[in-house]
N, C-alpha and C positions, 0 to 999 in steps of 0.2 A: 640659783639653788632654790628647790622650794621644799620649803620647812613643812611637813605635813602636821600639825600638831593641834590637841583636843582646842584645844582656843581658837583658834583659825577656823577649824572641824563647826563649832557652836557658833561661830557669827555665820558661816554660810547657812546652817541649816535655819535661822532667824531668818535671813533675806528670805531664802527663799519661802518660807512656810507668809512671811510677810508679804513679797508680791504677790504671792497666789490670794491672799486676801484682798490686796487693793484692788486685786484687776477690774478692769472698768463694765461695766454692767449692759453696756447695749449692744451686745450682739449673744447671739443664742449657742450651744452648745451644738456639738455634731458628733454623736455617740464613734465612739471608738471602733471602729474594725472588726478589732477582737471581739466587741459587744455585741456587735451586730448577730457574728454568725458563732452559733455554737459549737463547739468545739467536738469533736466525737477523738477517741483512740485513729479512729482511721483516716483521721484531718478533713479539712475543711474539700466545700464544692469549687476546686480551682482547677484547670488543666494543667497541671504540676503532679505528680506523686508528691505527698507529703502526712503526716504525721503528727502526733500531740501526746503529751505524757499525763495520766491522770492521776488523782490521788492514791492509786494503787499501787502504784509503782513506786512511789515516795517512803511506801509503810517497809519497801525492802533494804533501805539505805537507814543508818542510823544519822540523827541529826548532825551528828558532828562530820559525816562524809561530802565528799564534796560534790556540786551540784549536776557536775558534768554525767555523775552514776544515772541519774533521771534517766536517763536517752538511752542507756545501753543494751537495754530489752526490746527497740523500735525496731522493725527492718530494714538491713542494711548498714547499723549501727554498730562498730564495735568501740567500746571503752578501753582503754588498760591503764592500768595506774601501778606504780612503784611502792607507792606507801595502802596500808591497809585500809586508811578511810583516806586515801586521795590528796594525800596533804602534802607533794611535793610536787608541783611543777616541772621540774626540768626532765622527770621520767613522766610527765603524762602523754598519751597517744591517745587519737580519733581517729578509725580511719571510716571511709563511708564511700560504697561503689568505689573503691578503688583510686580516693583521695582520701589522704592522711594530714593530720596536725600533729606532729611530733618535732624534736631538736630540731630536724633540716628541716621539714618543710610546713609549709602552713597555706591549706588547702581549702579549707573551710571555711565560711565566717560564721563569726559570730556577731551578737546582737542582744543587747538587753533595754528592754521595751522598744527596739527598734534603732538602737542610738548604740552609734556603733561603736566595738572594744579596743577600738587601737589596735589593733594585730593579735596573735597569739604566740608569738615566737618568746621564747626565753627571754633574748637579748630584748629588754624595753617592751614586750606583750603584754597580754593579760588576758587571759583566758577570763569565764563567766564564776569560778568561786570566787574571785579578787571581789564582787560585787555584790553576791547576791548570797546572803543563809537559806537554809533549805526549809526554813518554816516561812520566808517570806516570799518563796518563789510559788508561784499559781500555777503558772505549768509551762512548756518548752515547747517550740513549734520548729519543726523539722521539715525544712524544703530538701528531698532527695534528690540530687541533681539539676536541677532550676528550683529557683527562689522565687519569689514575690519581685516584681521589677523593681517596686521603691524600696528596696535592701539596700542598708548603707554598709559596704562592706567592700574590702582589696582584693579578699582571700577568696570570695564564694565563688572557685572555679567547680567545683561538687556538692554546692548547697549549702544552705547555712541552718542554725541554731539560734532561734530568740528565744531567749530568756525572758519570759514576763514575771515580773515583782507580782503579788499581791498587793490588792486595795484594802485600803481600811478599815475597820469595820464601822456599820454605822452604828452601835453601842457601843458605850464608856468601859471600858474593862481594862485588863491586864492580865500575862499571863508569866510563869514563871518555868523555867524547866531545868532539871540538872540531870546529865548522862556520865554514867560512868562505865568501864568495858576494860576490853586487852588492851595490852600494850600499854598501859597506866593514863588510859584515855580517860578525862574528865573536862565537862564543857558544861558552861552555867550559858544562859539565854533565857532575857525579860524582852515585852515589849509592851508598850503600853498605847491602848488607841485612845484619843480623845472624844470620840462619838463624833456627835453633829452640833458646829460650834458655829458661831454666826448665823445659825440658820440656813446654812450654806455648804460648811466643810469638815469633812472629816480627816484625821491626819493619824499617823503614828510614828512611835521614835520606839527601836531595837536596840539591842547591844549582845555581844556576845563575845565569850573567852575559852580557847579550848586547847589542849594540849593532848599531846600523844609522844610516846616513844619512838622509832622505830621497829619496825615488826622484824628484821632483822638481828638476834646479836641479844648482848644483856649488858646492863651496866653503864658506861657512857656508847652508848651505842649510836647517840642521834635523837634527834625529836626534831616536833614541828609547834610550835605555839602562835596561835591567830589573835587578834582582837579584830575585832568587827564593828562598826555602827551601820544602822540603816536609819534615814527618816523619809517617809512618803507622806503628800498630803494632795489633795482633792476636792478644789472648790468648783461648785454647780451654779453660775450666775444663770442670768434670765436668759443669754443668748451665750452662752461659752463655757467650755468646761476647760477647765485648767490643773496640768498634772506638776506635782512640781517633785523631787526625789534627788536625795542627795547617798552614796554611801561612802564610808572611808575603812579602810582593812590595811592591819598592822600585821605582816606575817615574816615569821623566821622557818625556816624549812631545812635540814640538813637531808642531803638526797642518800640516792640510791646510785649505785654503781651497774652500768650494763654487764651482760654474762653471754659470751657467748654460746653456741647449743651444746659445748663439752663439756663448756664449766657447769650450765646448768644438771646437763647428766648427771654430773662428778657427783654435783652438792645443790640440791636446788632451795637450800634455805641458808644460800651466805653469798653476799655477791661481792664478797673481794674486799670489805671495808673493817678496818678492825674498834675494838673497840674499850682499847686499854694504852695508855697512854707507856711507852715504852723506855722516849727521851732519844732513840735511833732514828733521824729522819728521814733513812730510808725506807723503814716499817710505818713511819707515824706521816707520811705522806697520805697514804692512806685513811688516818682516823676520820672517825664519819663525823664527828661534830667539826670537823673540820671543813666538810663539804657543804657546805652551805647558799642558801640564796634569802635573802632579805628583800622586802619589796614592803612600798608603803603607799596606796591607791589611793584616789579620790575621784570621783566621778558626780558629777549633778547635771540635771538638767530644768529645764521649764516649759510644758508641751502647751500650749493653747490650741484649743478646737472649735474651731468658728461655724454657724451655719449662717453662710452668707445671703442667703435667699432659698427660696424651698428645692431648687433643684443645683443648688453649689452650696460646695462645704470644705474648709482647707485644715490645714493646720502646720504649727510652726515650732519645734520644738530646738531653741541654741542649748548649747552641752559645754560643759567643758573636763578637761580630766589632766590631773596632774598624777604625777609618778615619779618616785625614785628608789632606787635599789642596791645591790651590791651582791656579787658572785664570790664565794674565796674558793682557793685553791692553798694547798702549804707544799710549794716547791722543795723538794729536800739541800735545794744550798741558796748562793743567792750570786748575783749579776754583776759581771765587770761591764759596762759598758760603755764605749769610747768613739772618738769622732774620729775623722779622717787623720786627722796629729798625734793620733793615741791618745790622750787627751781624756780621762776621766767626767761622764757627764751624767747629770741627772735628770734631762728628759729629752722622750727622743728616742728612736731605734738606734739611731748611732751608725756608724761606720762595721762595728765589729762586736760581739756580744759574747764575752766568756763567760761560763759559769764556773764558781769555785765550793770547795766543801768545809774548805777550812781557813783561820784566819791566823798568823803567830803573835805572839806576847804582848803586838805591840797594836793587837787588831788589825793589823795591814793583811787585806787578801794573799793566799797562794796558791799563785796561777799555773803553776808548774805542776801537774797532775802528779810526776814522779818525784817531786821534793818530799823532804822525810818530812812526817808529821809528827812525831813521836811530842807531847806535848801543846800539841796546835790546839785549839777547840771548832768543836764541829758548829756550822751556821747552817742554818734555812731560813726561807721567807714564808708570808703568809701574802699571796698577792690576792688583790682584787682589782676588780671591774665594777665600774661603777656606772650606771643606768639614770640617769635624768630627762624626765618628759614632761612636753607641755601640750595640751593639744584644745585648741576649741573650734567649736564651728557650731552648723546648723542642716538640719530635715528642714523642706518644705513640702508637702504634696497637696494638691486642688484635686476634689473632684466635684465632676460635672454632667448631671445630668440632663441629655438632651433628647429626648421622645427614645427611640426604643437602644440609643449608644448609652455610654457609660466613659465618659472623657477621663482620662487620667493624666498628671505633670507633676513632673516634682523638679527638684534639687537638690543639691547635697554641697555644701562648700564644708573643706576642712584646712585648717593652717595646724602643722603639728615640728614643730623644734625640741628635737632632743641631744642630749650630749652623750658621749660614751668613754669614757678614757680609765686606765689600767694603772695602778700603781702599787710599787712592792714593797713592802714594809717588814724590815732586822724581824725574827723573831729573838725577845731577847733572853733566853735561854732556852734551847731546843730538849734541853735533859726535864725541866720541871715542864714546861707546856708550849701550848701557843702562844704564851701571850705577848703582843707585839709592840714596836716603837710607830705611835701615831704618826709621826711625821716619817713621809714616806724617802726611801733612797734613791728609789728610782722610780722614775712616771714614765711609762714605754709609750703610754699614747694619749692623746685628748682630743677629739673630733666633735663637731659639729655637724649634725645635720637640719637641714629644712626641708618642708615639704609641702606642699599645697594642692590639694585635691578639686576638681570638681566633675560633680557627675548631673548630668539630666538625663531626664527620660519622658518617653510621651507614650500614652498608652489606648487604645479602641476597644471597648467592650461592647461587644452590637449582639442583640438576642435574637431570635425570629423563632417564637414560639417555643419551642422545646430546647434549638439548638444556639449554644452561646459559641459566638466569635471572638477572641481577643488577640487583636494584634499590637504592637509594641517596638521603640528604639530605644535602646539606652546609648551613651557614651563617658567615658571620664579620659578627664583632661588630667596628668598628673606628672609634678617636677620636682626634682627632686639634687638636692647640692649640697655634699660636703667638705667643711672645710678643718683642714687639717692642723689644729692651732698648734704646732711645731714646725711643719714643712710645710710651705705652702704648692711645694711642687706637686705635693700626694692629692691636693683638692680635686674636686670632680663634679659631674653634674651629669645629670640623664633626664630625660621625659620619658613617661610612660602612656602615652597617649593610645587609646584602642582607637579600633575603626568603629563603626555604628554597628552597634550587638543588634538581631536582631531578634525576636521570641515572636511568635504563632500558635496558640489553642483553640480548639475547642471542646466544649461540656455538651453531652448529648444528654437530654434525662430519658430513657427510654418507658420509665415507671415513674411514677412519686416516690420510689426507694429505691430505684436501682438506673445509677448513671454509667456513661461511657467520657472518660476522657483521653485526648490526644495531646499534648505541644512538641513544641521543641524552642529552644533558646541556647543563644550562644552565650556561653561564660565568661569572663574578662578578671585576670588576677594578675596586677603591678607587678613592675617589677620591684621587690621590696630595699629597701636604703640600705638593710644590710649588707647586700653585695657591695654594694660603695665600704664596707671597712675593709674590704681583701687587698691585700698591696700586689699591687700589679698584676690584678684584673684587667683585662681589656672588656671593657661593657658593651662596646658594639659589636661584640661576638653572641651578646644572648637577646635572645627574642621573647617578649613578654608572653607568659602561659596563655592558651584557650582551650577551652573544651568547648562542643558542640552534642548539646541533649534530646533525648526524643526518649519520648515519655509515653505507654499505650495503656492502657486501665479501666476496670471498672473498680466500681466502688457501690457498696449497699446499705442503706441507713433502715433498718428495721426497729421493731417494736425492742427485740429481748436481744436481735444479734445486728453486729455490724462487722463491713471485713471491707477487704480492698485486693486490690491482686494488681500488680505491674509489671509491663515488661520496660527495660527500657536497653537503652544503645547509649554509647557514651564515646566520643572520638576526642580525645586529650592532647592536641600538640606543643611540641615546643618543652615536654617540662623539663623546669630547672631543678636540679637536685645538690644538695651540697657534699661534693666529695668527704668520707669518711676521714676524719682528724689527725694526723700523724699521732703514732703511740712509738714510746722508748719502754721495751719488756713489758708490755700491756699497760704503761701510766701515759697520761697524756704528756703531747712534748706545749710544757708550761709557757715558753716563750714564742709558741706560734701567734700573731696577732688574733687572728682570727680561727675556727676551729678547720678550716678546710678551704678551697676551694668551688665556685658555682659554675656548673656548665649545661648548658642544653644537652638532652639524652634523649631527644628525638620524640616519638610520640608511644601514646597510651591506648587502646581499646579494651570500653570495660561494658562488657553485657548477660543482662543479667534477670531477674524473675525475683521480685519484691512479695512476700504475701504478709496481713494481717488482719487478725480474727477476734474478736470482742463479745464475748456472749455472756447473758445475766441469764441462767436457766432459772430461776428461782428470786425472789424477793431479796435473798441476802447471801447469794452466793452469784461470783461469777468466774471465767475463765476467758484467759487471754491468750495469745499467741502469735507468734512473729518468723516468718521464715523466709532466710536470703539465700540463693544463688547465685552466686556472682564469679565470672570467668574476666580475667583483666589483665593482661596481656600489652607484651612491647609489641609495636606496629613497626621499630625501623634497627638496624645496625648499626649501633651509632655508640661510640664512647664506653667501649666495652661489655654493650648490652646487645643482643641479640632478639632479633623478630621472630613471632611466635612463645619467646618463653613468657612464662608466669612473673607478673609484679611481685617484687618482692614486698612480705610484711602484710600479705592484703587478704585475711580469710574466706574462704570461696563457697564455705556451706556452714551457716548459722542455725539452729532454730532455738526458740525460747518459747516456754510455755509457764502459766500463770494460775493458780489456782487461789480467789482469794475469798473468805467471809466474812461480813461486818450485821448485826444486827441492830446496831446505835449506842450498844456497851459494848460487846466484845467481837472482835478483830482477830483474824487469824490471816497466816497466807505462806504458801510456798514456790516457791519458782527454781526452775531452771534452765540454764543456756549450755547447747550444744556445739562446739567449734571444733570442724573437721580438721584435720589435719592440712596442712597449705605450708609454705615454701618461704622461708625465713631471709634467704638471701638470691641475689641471680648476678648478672654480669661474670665475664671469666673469672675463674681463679684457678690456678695448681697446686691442686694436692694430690700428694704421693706422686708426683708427675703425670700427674693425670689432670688437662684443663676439662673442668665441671662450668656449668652452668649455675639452672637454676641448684638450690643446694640448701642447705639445713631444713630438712623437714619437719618443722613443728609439732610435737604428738596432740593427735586431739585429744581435748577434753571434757567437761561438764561438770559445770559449777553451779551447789544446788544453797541457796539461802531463803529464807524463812522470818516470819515474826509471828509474835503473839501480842495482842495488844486489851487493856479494857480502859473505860471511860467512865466516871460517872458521875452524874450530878447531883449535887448536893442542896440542901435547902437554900432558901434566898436570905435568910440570914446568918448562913454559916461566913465564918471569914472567907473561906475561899468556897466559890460554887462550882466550881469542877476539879475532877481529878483526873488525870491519865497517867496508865502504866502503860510501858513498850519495852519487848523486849526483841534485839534484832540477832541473827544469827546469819554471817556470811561463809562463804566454803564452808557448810555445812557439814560435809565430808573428809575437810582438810585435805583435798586436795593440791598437789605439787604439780606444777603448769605454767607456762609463760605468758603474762598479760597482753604481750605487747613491744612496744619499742621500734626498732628501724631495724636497715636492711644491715644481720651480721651481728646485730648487737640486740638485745633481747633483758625485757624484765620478767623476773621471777614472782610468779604471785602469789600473794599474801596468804598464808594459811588461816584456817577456822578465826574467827575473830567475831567476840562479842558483846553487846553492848546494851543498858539497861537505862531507860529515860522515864524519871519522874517528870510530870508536867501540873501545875496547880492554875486554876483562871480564877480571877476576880475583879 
């Protein structure tokens, strides 16, 4: 069990701010990557499409939203969120080219500063808000469809997301801010930097607390309450530079409920959750403070940057991250459950599982549905799942310069043990509330998993004048065993071993501003440990995901504009998806172990025409824009999908457009996103006796949000020497629209919502 708490929290963030001071002085630093090459809107010089978020895009998110909104104005890029600033997890979705991160699947990786998230799936994930506040993030780097080889990541079968923290500042200050908005949102956020201390390094230590309602509903309707720490620190010895970054995140989140595209019709501003406490727990199944996910993060690491000699440079960054959580659910009765003897047991699936509604005088369950109740009292449970992870390991990558190549190798080892087990606990009076007997009645399950990764890769970058060559192999080694601490019959074990991926670009500069690039790279995503909790899964029936990418482009780095344009092709086989969750009259069936079933559904082709546009016509104004094409499509008939139809959940025509002003005091900006209409569900189904296909046609929309912001600075002997106002305005229009979600089940998005951030520096 790991106890995440502020005490634990402050001696790690001492080690570390500590080694980075010690570290030893005779070797030289080797600027960062990222330092190297400047970042534009329209990404870096790699034969990748790829992309970057800039501070333009930050100004249309209010601080208290979550970091994942950055990216959703890119090409290729769609966000959706269940809560109004993003504050629930279990309804967040990504999708991009025609791979998504939602409930079932997880598609993408992720990465912050490079050092990778642990997955993103509900069950034990962590997507990039768990880690990063939105005043400490510098910006997002977006591989569409290939990544960067040295990407530490399971999921990056369609590219991944690194999240880069901000560095320090090299002045002594502090800054202070308080937001308040809809939904009875209020978030305070300090941070304070220490300048340049030893002569050497600069550091800073954040914190932040923010609460929201549900945008759904009034009254107990739900909320979401964060705490947050961040500390980063950055020492510059004679030959090394050393990163060191700790953060930890305290979050409760009551979610959102999916709507199908009727119910959305019906009411697109109630998704089924109620939010008045009744004392029926049939009705109060339902209640939304009820729905809840708890998660408590920690992530640090320690990067060292060596310049080994003038033409070699490596670096070595070990990590570690701890996590625990909890899911509830409130079943409206609660659980006989019995061995092979009948035999009353309290952990363990059991032989046989009744559920009952009611108990008589003498508290003894009554199993007999048809027995009179006339005086009985009604029972439910409040069950949870409980999430425990440990993970640490380490990045290695060398490079090596040799006359006109560019050697690259890295590593990547990860050891990650987590546990997962369920248990139900009396609610004990369902007339006054939830509130429950700690000590649980029944534990359905408690597993164990272990996993151990390892990836290498080796990489050629050869020039010859104008044209760059980069060839490349990756591979991971990956195993995976659970054990089942009730039954040991249920244990398991798989490897997910790839073959040698292998990627091929080149960079043509045809101009000093105007390049041509090509790749292609094969993609490799695990098979993930979650499949190990399905009871009587057979695993040698799924085959680990791949996609194969091809990437065609130019790209223009001008004086006032910049843009890029891609086509690319995308061939997806093998994906695994998780069959849709048994429901009893629309509510989940509470006693399935797991939410579904995983099976191969054959393959994917997703092709498609990327553009994006960056232009500063003027000193203090500029305009942005972003527009995707994307056709993606089943390739086989397989598992009640059909070749030729449309992916479900996967928007097919985006565009965003960006209008923004900054003079050095006053800040304006408005933007909009256009999403075509596209195809919500596919694979057979009958309705009305009629088998359909693809099916719920999603209406398009266009969501238009806005800020206004000023700045300004005040004497050097005022207490506080700057000020800032923001004021943000999302669905500007109040528009009623579906964010997102998976195939068949669909979020309702957030209406008008707005929000007002005082900020003071000193």
């Amino acid at each position: 069990m790991h106890n995440l708490r502020l005490n634990s929290l402050t001696l790690a963030i001492a080690t570390l701010l500590s080694s980075a001071a010690q570290a030893e002085e005779n070797v030289t630093v080797a600027a960062a990557e990222s330092d190297v090459e400047v970042l534009s809107v329209v990404g870096k010089r790699v034969s990748y499409a790829n992309n970057s978020t800039d501070a333009n895009m930050a100004q249309f998110q209010a601080p208290i939203s979550n970091v994942l909104d950055l990216v959703n104005n890119l090409p290729g890029v769609n966000v959706g969120q269940g809560d109004a600033f993003g504050s629930d997890d279990y309804t967040t979705t990504i999708s991009m080219r025609g791979f998504v991160i939602d409930r079932a699947d997880q598609q993408l990786g992720i990465t912050i500063d490079g050092v990778p998230n642990g997955g993103s799936a509900y069950a034990g994930g962590s997507k990039a808000n768990r880690y990063l506040d939105a005043e400490n993030t510098r910006y997002v780097e977006v591989g569409q469809g290939s990544s960067d080889i040295a990407s530490a990541s399971l999921d990056a079968l369609g590219g991944t997301l690194n999240f880069i923290s901000a560095n320090p500042a090299m002045e002594k200050g502090g800054r202070f801010g308080y937001s308040n908005g809809s939904h009875n949102a209020r978030r305070y956020y300090a941070r304070f930097d220490t300048g340049e201390v030893f002569n050497n390094t600069t550091a800073y230590f954040s914190l932040s607390d923010s609460y929201n309602s549900r945008w759904i509903g009034s009254g107990s309707n739900g909320y979401a309450n964060r705490f947050h720490v961040e500390a980063k620190s950055i020492t510059e010895l004679e030959r090394a530079r050393i990163t060191a970054r700790i953060s930890y995140n305290d979050a409760h989140e009551d979610n959102y409920d999916y709507r199908s595209l009727a119910q959305f019709k019906q009411n697109p501003h109630w998704d089924g959750l109620t939010s008045a406490w009744t004392g029926n727990p049939d009705i109060d199944q339902n209640f939304a403070e009820a729905w809840s996910t708890l998660r408590e993060n920690m992530l640090a690491y320690v990067k060292t940057e060596f310049d080994l000699s003038d033409s070699v440079d490596m670096d070595v960054t070990p990590y570690l991250h701890l996590q625990n959580g909890r899911g509830d659910w409130l079943p409206p009765y609660q659980v006989y459950a019995t061995d092979t003897g009948g035999n009353l047991i309290s952990k363990g699936n059991g032989a046989q599982r009744i559920t009952y509604n009611y108990v008589d005088a003498n508290g003894q369950p009554i199993l007999d549905t048809d027995a009179d109740t006339t005086g009985a009292t009604r029972v439910s449970s409040y069950r949870h799942t409980h999430y425990e992870k440990q993970r640490y390991g380490t990045t290695a990558n060398l490079r090596w310069t040799l006359g006109n190549n560019l050697l690259r190798a890295g590593l990547w080892l990860e050891q990650q043990d987590r546990n997962q087990s369920r248990d139900w606990h009396k609610v004990l009076d369902p007339q006054v509330y939830h509130y429950f007997d700690n000590t649980p009645y029944w534990v359905q399950f408690d597993d164990d998993y272990d996993q151990s990764v390892v990836k290498y890769y080796l990489q050629d970058t050869i020039s010859f004048g104008d044209l760059q060559l980069t060839l490349g192999l990756q591979q991971y080694l990956i195993d995976i065993e659970r054990t089942d601490n009730f039954d040991s019959s249920n244990n398991g074990k798989l490897n997910s071993d790839s073959d040698l991926l292998p990627g091929i670009g080149v960079v043509y500069r045809l101009t000093d501003k105007l390049e041509l690039f090509a790749g292609f790279a094969e993609n490799f995503k695990a098979i993930p440990d979650t499949i190990l909790n399905t009871v009587g899964q057979d695993f040698n029936e799924l085959e680990a995901e791949t996609a194969d990418n091809i990437d065609f482009g130019l790209r223009y780095f001008g004086d006032s504009i910049n843009w890029s344009a891609t086509y690319y092709d995308v061939s997806f086989n093998n994906r695994i998806t998780l069959l849709a969750y048994e429901e009893i009259d629309d509510l989940p069936d509470y006693l399935a172990e797991l939410d579904g079933t995983f099976v191969n559904v054959g393959g994917v082709t997703s092709r498609g025409i990327e553009a994006n546009l960056d232009w500063r016509f003027t000193q203090h104004w500029s305009f942005t824009s972003a527009l995707t094409l994307n056709s993606a499509e089943y390739s086989e008939t397989i598992n009640g999908y059909r070749a030729g139809d449309k992916v479900a959940a996967i928007p097919e025509q985006m565009l965003s457009m960006a209008l923004n002003y900054n003079d050095g005091n006053y800040r304006a900006g408005i933007n909009g996103k256009y999403t075509a209409e596209y195809y919500g569900a596919a694979g057979s189904d009958e309705i009305d006796g009629v088998i359909q296909w693809n099916r719920d046609p999603i209406p398009a929309h266009t969501i238009v949000n806005a800020y206004l912001g000023y700045q300004y600075n005040l004497a050097a002997a005022a207490m506080f020497n700057q000020v800032d106002l923001a004021l943000t305005l999302n669905n500007l229009t109040d528009k009623s629209y579906i964010s997102g979600g998976q195939e068949g089940a669909y979020l309702l998005g957030a209406g008008r919502t707005v929000s007002f951030t005082v900020s003071l520096g000193f």
